[in-house]
N, C-alpha and C positions, 0 to 999 in steps of 0.2 A: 586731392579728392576729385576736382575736375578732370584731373588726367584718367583716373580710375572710370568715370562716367563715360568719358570721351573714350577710350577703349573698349569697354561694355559697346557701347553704341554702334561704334564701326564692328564690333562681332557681333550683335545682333543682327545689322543690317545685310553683313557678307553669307552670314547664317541663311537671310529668307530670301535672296538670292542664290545661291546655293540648290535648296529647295526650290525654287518656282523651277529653275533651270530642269531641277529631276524631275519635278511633278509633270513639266513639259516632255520627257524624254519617255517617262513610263504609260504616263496615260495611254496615250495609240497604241504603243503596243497588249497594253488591257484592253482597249474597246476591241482588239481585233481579234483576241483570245476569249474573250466573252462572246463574240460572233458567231465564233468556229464552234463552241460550247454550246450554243445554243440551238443553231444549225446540227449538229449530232444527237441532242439531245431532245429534238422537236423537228424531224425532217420534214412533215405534213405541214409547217409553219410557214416555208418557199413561197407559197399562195398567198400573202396577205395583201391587202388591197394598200392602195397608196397612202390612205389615209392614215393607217396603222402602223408605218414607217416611222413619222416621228416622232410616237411615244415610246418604241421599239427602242431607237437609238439612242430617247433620254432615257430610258430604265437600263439599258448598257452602260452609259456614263454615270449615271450615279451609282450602280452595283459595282463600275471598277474604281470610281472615287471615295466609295464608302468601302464593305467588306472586302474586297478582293487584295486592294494597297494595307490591307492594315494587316492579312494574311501573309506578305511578302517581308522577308526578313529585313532587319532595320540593314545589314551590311550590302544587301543586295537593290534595295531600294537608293542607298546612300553613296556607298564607298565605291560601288562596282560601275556603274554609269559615270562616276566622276573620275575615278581611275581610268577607266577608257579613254574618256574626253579629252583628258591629261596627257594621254600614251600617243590620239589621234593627233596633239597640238603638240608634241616635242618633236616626234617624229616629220612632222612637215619643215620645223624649226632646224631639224640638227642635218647635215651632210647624207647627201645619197652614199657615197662611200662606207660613211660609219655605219650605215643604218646596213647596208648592203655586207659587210666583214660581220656584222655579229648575226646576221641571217644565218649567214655561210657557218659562222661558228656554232650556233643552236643548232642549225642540220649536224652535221659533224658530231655531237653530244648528244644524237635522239630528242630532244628538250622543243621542238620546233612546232609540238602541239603542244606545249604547254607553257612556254614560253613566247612574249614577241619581239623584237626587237625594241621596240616602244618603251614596256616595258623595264629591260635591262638599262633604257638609257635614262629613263626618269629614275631607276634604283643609283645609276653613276653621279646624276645629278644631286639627288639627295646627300648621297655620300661625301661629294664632294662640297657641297653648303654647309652641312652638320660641321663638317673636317675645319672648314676657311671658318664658320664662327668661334670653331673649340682655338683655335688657334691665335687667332683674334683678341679672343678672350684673353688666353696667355700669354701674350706676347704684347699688350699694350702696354703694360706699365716694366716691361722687362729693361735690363741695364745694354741690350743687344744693340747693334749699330740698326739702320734702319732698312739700309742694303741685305744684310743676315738678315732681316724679320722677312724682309721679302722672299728670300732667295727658299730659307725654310718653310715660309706658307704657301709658294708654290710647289712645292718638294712634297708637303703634305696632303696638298689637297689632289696633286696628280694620282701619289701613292693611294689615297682613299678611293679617287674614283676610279681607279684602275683594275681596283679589286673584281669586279663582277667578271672581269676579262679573266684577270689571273686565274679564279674559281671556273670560269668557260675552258680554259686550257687545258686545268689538271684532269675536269672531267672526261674532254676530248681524249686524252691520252691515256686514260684509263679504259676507254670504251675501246677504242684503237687495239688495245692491250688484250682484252677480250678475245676480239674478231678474231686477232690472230690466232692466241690459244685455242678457240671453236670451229677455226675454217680446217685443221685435219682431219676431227671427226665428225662433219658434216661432208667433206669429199669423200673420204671411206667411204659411210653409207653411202650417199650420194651413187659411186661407182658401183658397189654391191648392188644397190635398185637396181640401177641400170642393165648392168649384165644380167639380174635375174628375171628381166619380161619387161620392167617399168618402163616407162617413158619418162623423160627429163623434166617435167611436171607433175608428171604422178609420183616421181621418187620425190623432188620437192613439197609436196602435199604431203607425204605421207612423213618426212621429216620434221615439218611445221609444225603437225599434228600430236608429234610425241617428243619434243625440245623444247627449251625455254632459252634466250640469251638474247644479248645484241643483234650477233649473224643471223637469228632466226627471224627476229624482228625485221631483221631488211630483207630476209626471204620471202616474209606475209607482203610486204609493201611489192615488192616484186612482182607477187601472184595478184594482190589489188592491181598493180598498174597493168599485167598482160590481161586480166580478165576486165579490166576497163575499153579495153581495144587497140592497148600500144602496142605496137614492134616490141618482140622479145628482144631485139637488140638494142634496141631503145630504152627498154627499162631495163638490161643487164646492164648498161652504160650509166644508167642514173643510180642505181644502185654502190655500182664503183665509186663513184662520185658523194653517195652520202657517208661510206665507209672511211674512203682515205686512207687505204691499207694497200701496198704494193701487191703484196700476196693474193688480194681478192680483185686488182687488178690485171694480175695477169691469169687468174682462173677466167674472168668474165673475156679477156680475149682471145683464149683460148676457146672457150664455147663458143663465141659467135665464128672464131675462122671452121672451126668443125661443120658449125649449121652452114656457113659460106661453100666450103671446098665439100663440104655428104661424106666426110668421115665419119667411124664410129665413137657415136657417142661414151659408150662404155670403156673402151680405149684412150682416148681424150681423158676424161675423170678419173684415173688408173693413173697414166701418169703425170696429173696435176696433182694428185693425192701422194703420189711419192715424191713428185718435187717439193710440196709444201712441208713434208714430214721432214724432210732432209736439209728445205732451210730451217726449221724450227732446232732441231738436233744443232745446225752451227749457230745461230741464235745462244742458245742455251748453252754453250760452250765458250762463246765471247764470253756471256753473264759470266762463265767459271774463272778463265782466265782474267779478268777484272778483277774478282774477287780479292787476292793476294795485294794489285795495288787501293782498291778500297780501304783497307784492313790497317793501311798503315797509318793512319791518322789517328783512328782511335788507339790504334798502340803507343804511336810516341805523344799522346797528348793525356792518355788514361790510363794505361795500365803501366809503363815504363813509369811516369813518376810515382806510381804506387810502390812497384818495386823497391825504385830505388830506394826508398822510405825506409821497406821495411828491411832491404839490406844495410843500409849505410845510417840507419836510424842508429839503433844501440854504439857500435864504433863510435860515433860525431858523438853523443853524449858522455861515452866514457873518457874519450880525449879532453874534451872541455871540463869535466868534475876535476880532471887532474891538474888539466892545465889551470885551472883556478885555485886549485886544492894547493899546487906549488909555490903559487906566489902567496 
C-alpha cells in the first residue's frame, strides 16, 4: 500500500511539473497571438495612453490563461511541446554523424518536412528500451548461460532500434525507383517544349503544372529554389543531390555544360531523352535475364517437391501395401 501511494505521488508530482514546464512554453506564445488579434481587430487602439497598457496586457493574460488554453487541443497543448523538447534534448545528446546520415537519408525519401531527425532518433530510442525491457523480462529466469542472454539482448535491441533505418531505406529505394521510371517522360516533353518555342523554365512550369510524382516534386523545389534567387546551376546540382539517381545526374550535367558552352537546348534534352530511354530498355532487360535465375528457388523448394509427391506418391504407397501385404 505504501508502494502504491509513493508511486501515485512521484506521478502526481512529475505530472505538474510537466504541466508548469508547458504552461511556461505556451503562454508567450498566446499573449503574442492575442496581441496580433487584437491589433487587427481594433487598429484605432495603437494610440492608447501609457496608463492603459497595463490593464491591456493583464486582460491579454488572463484571456490567453483562461478561454484561449482551454480552446487548444489537449495533444497540442501536451504531447507536441514535450515531444519537441524531447526531439531538441536527444538530438544535442546523440552524435553529429547520426544525426547528420538520417538528415541525409529523410532528404533522399522526400520525408524532410515531415520528418526530423530528432525525431527518428527518439522513435530508435524507444524501440530500443521497449526491445531491452521485453527481453529482460524473458530472459531473467531463462536456463540460458549469462554470455547468450547478453549476446541475444544486444542482438535485439540493435535489430529494434535499427528498424526506423531499415524502413528509411526501402522508402529511399522506392522513391529512387520512381525517379527513374518518370525521368523519360518528363525529358520527352521536357525536349518537345523546348523545340516548340519554350524556354527550359517554361517547359518546366508547364510540366509541374500538369504531373504528379517524386521527379516533379524535385522540379517544384527547383523552381522554388531558382525563383528564390539561386544559380540554376546551383539548384540543378541540389536537386541531383536530393534525388540520388545516376540518370538524373547526368541529365542535370548535361544542362548546365549546355547553359556553360550556349548549345541548343533542345538538342541537349533530345539526346538526354534517348540516352535515358536506352538505359531504361537495358535496365529492363537485366530485370529479364535475372528472372530464370530468380525462379529457381521457388522451383526446387515449391513446386518440384509438390511434383514429386504427386508423381511418386501412389508408386511409394503401392510398393509399401505389398511390401507389407507379403510379410
Amino acid at each position: 500500500m505504501l508502494k502504491l501511494l509513493f508511486a501515485i505521488s512521484v506521478s502526481v508530482f512529475v505530472f505538474l511539473l510537466i504541466a508548469a514546464y508547458i504552461r511556461k512554453l505556451i503562454l508567450p506564445s498566446l499573449e503574442v497571438q492575442e496581441r496580433m488579434r487584437g491589433i487587427s481587430q481594433h487598429p484605432t487602439q495603437n494610440t492608447q495612453t501609457k496608463n492603459d497598457v497595463p490593464q491591456t496586457r493583464i486582460d491579454w493574460r488572463r484571456r490567453a490563461a483562461g478561454r484561449n488554453l482551454a480552446d487548444i487541443p489537449f495533444s497540442q497543448r501536451v504531447f507536441l511541446p514535450l515531444m519537441h523538447s524531447i526531439e531538441r534534448f536527444v538530438r544535442l545528446l546523440a552524435p553529429a554523424e547520426i544525426s547528420a546520415m538520417i538528415e541525409r537519408k529523410l532528404v533522399l525519401a522526400g520525408l524532410q518536412y515531415k520528418w526530423t531527425p530528432g525525431r527518428v532518433i527518439v522513435i530508435m530510442l524507444i524501440l530500443g528500451t521497449v526491445t531491452l525491457t521485453a527481453v529482460f523480462y524473458r530472459l531473467y529466469n531463462s536456463d540460458m548461460l549469462l554470455i547468450q542472454k547478453i549476446v541475444l539482448a544486444i542482438i535485439s535491441v540493435f535489430s529494434a532500434a535499427a528498424m526506423p533505418i531499415v524502413i528509411l531505406n526501402i522508402k529511399i529505394q522506392n522513391r529512387q525507383k520512381k525517379i527513374f521510371y518518370q525521368l523519360p517522360e518528363v525529358l520527352d516533353l521536357l525536349s518537345v517544349s523546348v523545340e516548340a518555342g519554350l524556354s527550359f523554365d517554361g517547359a518546366l512550369r508547364r510540366i509541374v503544372d500538369r504531373m504528379t510524382g517524386p521527379l516533379v516534386d524535385e522540379c517544384k523545389k527547383l523552381m522554388g529554389d531558382i525563383r528564390m534567387g539561386m544559380i540554376r546551376r546551383t539548384a540543378l546540382q541540389k536537386m541531383a543531390e536530393r534525388c540520388d539517381v545516376d540518370e538524373v545526374s547526368l541529365f542535370v550535367t548535361s544542362i548546365i555544360q549546355a547553359e556553360r558552352l550556349g548549345t541548343s537546348m533542345g538538342r541537349t534534352l533530345k539526346i538526354q531523352a534517348d540516352n535515358v530511354r536506352e538505359r531504361h530498355r537495358q535496365y529492363v532487360r537485366a530485370l529479364a535475364l535475372k528472372a530464370p535465375v530468380k525462379i529457381v528457388f521457388p522451383l526446387v523448394f515449391f513446386i518440384f517437391p509438390a511434383l514429386l509427391i504427386v508423381a511418386l506418391g501412389p508408386p511409394l504407397i503401392t510398393i509399401t501395401q505389398r511390401f507389407l501385404g507379403g510379410h
